[in-house]
C-alpha positions in Angstrom: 18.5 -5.6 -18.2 16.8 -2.3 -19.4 15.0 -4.0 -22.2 13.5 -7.1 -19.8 12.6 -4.8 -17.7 10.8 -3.0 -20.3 9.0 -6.0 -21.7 8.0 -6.8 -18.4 6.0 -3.6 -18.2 4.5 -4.0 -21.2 3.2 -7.1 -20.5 2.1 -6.1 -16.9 0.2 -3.5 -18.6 -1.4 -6.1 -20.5 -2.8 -7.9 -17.8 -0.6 -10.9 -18.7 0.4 -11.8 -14.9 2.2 -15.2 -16.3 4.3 -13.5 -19.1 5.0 -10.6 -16.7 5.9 -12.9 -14.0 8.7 -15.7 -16.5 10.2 -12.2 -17.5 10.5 -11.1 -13.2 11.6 -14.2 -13.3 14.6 -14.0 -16.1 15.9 -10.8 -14.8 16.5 -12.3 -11.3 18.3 -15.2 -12.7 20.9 -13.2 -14.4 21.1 -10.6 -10.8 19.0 -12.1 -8.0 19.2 -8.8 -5.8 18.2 -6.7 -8.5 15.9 -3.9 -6.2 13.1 -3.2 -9.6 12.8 -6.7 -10.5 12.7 -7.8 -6.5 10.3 -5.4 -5.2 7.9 -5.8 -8.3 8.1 -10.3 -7.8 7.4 -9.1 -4.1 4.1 -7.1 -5.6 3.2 -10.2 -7.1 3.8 -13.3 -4.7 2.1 -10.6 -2.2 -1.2 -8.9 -3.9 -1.5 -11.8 -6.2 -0.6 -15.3 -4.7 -0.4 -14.6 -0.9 2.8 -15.6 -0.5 3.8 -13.7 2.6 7.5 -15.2 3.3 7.8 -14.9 -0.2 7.1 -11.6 -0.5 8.7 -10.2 2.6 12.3 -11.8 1.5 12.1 -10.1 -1.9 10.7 -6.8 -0.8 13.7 -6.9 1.5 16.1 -7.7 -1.2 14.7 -4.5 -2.8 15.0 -2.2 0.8 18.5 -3.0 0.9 19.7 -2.4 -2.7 17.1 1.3 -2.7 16.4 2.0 0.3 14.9 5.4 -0.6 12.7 4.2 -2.6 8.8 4.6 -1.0 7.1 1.7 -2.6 9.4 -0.6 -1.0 8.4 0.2 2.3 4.4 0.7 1.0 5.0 -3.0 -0.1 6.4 -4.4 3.2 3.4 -2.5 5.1 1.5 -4.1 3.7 2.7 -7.5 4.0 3.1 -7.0 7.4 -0.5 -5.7 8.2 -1.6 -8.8 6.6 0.4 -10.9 9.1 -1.4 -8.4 12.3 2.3 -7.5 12.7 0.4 -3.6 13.2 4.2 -1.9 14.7 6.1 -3.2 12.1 3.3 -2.3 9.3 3.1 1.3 11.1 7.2 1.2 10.8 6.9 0.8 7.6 4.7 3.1 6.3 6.3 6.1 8.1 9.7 5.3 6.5 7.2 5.3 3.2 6.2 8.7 4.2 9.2 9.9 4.5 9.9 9.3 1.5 6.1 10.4 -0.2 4.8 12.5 2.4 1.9 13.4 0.2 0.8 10.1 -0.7 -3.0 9.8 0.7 -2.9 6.2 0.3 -0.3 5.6 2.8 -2.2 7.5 5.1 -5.0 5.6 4.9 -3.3 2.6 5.0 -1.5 4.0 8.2 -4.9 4.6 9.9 -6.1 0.9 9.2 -3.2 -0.2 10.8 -3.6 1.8 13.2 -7.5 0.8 14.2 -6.9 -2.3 13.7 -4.4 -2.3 16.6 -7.5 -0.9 18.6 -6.2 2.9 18.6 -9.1 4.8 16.7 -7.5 8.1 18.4 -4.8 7.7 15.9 -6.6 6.2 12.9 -8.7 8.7 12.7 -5.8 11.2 12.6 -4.1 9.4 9.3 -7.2 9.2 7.9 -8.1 12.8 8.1 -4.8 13.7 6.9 -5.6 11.2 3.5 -8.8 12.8 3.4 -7.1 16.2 3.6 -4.7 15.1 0.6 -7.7 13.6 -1.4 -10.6 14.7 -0.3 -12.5 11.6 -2.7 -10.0 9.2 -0.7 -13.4 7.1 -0.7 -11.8 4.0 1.9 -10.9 7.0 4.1 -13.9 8.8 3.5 -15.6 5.4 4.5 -13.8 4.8 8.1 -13.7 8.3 9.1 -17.8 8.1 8.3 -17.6 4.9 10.4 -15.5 6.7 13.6 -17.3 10.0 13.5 -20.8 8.3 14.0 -19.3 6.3 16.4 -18.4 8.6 18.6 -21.3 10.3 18.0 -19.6 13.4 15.7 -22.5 13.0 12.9 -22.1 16.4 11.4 -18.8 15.4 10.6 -19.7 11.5 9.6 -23.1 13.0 7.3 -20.4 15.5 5.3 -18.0 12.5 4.5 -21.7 10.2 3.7 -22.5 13.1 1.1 -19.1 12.5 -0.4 -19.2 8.7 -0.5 -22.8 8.8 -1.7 -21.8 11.3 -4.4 -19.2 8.4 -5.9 -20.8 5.2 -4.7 -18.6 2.6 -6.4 -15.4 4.5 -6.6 -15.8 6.2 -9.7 
């Protein structure tokens, strides 16, 4: 199983999504609850193909086969906030975090959640603690810019535009 799995990451890192995916597909036909193979098929029929039901079964398969493992839990997040299921996205990510509590990322992604369920209290905190973790977080840099002149805290909103400005399209 070692070597599919290998081929599939080289051809992932190829950018050959079809190959990548008939080799996902060959390692779950000989273990169809094998966690790597699930949770990357999830990545795919998620990020790639919008295939929510999809996606939530396999990352599940994954979650209960390693459930220590953070991406799992970063993958389902994510899939859930893209259903504006926000508590079960926020559920998520925490058990994500506790896993990779240093991962600015899943801050961020926390604090989206979070605003988008209308609490800006509490997606401002995540994303000041992404920004805190990567100060060039430049999507939290971005909303905290967007909250701070909102409520009217433009010092701190014209510090994070000097930032954002500094690495306009991401680089």
């Amino acid at each position: 199983m070692n070597t599919k799995m290998n081929e599939y990451e080289n051809l992932w890192w190829q950018f050959n999504l079809t190959d990548a995916r008939k080799k996902l597909e060959e390692i779950l036909a000989q273990d169809r609850d094998d966690p790597d193979a699930n949770r990357r098929m999830a990545f795919i029929e998620y990020y790639y193909h919008r295939n929510i039901d999809t996606a939530l079964e396999l990352i599940q398969k994954s979650i209960a086969r390693q459930p220590d493992e953070a991406e799992n839990y970063r993958i389902q997040g994510d899939v859930y906030a893209a259903c504006s299921r926000y508590v079960d996205a926020l559920e998520s990510y925490r058990k994500a975090l506790e896993k990779d509590s240093i991962n600015a990322n899943l801050y961020y992604s926390m604090g989206m959640a979070c605003f988008k369920k209308g609490d800006r209290v509490e997606a401002k905190a995540y994303w000041e603690n992404s920004v805190r973790i990567d100060r060039y977080n430049l999507d939290a840099n971005r909303s905290l810019h967007l909250l701070y002149v909102g409520d009217s805290e433009y010092e701190k909103g014209m510090s994070l535009e000097t930032r954002c400005q500094r690495f306009p399209n991401g680089a």
